[in-house]
C-alpha positions, -999 to +999 in steps of 0.1 A: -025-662-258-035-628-255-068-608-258-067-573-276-095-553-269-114-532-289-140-503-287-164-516-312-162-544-338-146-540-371-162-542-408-159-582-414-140-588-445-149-610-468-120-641-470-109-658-503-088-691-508-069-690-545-078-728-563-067-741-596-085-734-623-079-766-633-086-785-606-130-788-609-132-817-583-114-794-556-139-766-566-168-783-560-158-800-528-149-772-517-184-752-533-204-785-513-187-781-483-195-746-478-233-749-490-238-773-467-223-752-439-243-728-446-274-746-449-266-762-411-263-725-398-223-733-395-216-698-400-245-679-382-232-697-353-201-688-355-212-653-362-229-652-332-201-669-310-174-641-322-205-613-324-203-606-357-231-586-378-236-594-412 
């Protein structure tokens, strides 16, 4: 493992996962699983583990 530094953080890019159209059960688990990450601060914490800015 290596750690590449950097002089100041980069723009975060927003990341997308490709789901069949047809598949609506995968959707919303995966919709519920994210809402309730969010709503138990999941991703501000991580945000602030990695020091990321929104």
């Amino acid at each position: 493992m290596m750690i590449v530094p950097v002089s100041a953080p980069q723009s975060p890019t927003p990341v997308a996962m490709l789901m069949p159209q047809a598949d609506q059960v995968w959707i919303n688990y995966v919709n519920t699983w994210i809402a309730l990450k969010q709503k138990g601060g999941f991703f501000d914490e991580l945000g602030r583990k990695w020091k990321l800015s929104n």
